[in-house]
C-alpha positions in Angstrom: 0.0 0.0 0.0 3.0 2.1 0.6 4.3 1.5 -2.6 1.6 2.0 -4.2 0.9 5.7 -2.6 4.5 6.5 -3.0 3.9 6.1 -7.1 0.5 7.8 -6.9 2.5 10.5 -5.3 5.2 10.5 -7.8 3.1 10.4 -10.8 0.7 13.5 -9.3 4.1 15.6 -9.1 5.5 15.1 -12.5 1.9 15.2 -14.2 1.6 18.6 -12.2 4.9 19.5 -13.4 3.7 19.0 -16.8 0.6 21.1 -16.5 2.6 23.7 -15.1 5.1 23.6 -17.6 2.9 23.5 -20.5 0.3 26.1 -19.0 3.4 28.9 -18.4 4.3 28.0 -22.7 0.5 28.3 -23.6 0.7 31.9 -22.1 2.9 32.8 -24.6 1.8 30.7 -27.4 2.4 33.0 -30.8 3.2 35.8 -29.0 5.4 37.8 -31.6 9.2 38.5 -30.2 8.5 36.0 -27.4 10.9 33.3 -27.5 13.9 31.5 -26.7 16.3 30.9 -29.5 16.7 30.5 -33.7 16.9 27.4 -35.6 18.3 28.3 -38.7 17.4 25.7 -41.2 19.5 24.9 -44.4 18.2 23.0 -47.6 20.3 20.8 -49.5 18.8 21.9 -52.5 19.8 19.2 -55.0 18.0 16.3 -52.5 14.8 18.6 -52.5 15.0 19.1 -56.3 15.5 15.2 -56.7 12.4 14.5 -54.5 10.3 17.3 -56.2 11.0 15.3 -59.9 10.2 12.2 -58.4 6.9 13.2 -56.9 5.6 14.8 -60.6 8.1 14.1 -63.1 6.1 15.8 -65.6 5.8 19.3 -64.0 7.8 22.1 -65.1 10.7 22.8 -62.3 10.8 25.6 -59.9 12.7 28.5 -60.1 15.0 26.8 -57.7 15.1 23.9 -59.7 15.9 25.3 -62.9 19.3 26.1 -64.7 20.7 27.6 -61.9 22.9 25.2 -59.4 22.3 25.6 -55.7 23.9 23.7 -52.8 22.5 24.8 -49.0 19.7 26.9 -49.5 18.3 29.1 -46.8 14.7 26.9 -45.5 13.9 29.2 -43.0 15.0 30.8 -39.7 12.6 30.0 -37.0 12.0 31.4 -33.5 11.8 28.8 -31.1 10.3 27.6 -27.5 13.0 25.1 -25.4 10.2 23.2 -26.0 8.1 23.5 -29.0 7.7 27.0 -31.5 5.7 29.7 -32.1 4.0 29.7 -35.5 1.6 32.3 -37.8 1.5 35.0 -34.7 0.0 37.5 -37.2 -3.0 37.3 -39.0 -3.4 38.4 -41.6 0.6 38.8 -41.8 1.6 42.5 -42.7 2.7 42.8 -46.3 5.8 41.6 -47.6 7.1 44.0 -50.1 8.3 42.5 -53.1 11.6 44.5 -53.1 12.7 42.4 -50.0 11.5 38.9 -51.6 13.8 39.9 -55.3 16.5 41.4 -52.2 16.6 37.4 -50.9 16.6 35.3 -53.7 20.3 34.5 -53.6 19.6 32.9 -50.0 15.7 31.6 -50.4 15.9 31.0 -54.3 11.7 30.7 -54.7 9.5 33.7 -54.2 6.9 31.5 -52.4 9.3 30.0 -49.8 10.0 33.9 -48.6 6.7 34.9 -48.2 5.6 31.4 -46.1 8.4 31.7 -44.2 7.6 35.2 -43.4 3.9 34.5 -42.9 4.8 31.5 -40.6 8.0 31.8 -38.8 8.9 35.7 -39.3 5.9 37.2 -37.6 6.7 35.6 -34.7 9.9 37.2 -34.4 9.1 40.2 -33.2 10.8 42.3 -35.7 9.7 44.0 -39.0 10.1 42.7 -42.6 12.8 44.4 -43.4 14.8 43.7 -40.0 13.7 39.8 -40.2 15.1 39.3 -43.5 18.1 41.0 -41.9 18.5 38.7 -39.1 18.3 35.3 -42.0 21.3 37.0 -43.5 23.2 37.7 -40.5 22.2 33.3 -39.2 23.5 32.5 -42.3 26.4 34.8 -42.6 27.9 33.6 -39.1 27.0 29.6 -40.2 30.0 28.6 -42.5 29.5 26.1 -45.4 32.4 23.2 -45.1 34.2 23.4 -48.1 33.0 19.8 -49.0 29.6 20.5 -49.5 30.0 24.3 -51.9 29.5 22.8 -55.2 29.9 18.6 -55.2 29.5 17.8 -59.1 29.1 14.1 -57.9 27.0 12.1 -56.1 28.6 11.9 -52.1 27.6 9.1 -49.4 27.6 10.5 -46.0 26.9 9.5 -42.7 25.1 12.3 -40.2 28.3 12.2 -37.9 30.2 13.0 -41.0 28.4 16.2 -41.9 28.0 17.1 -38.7 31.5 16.7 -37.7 32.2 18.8 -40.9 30.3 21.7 -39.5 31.8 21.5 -36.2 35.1 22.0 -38.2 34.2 24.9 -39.9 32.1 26.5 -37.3 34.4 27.7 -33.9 32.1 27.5 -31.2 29.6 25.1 -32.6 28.8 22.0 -30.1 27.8 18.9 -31.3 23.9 19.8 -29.2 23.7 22.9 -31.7 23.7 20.9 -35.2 21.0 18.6 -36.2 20.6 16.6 -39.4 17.7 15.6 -41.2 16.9 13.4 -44.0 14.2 11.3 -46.0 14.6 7.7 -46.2 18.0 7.8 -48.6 18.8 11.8 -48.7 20.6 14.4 -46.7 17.8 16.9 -46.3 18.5 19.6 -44.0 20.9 20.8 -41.6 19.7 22.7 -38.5 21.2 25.2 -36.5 20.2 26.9 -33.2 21.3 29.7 -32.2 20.7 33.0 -29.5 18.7 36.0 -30.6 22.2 37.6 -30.8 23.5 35.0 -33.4 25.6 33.1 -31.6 25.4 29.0 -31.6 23.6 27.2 -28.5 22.8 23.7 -28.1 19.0 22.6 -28.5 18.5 19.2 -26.6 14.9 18.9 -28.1 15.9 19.5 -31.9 19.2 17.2 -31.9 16.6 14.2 -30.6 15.4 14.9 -34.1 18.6 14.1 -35.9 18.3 11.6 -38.7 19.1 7.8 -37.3 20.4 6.0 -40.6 23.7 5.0 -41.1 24.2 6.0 -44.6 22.6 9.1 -46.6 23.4 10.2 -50.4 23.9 13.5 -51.1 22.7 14.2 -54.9 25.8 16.6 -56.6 25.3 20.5 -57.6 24.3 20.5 -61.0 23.3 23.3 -63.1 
């Protein structure tokens, strides 16, 4: 009987714990500017393009997709909860002006990736358009590109301790818990970064949990 009330007791705490815990994040669900930390995510952009063809083979390729070769592409950078994220804290999102969409297409290389990722992820920074778009440049400025992975013009077979140990290389300061890797069931498809509001890497113990588990991934080469 002891036993018993000494679980009952144990299980009441932690579940109370958990309400608390989850009540204090729901206060500031989508609130814009409140938040923890960035996750800056990067597209390797030949794995999406190979998926997209595969999916409809007939349809006429994206902008990103087309004759232009890209290797990491900018996916997003997202404001994030140490548990969970914010998402869509504006709506109707203010107006994107199209001079900052043309101003980012050497980062986010399709029109409509800019403005979801404002729409989703942007209003919930806090800041305007224009200092949002800002802040992806600055995330990806500070977030260095192994030479490796700039322009492959063949296929590569990695493992995701290769590429992140690549990173951590190239990146002073990154820790292992501040890089995740994510992939389909055969493809490299994103690497993920966290980082402070002041651009500076941070480990993330809920997003490196997500890290892709296979052994080997493929990364398709830079083509143009």
């Amino acid at each position: 009987m002891a036993r018993f009330a000494y679980r009952f007791a144990a299980f009441a705490a932690i579940s109370f714990l958990f309400i608390i815990t989850a009540f204090a994040q729901d206060r500031r669900q989508n609130e814009p500017g409140n938040f923890d930390f960035y996750v800056l995510a990067l597209s390797w952009s030949p794995s999406f393009c190979e998926a997209a063809r595969e999916r409809s083979p007939d349809r006429r390729p994206s902008q990103q997709c087309g004759e232009r070769p890209y290797s990491f592409v900018v996916h997003g950078l997202w404001p994030q909860y140490e548990r969970g994220f914010p998402e869509f804290c504006k709506v109707p999102a203010p107006r994107l002006p199209r001079t900052i969409v043309s101003s980012m297409l050497d980062l986010m290389p399709a029109p409509g990736l800019i403005y979801s990722e404002w729409d989703k992820h942007g209003t919930c920074s806090g800041l305007t358009e224009r200092a949002y778009f800002e802040a992806v440049r600055k995330a990806r400025a500070v977030t260095k590109i192994p030479e490796r992975f700039i322009e492959p013009d063949s296929i590569q077979t990695v493992t995701p301790d290769e590429v992140t140990k690549e990173f951590l290389a190239a990146n002073p300061g990154m820790t292992p818990g501040a890089i995740s890797v994510t992939c389909d069931n055969r493809r490299l498809r994103e690497i993920r970064v966290c980082m402070t509001k002041e651009f500076q890497f941070r480990d993330c113990e809920e997003m490196s949990r997500r890290s892709c588990s296979r052994e080997k991934l493929i990364m398709p080469p830079v083509r143009g």
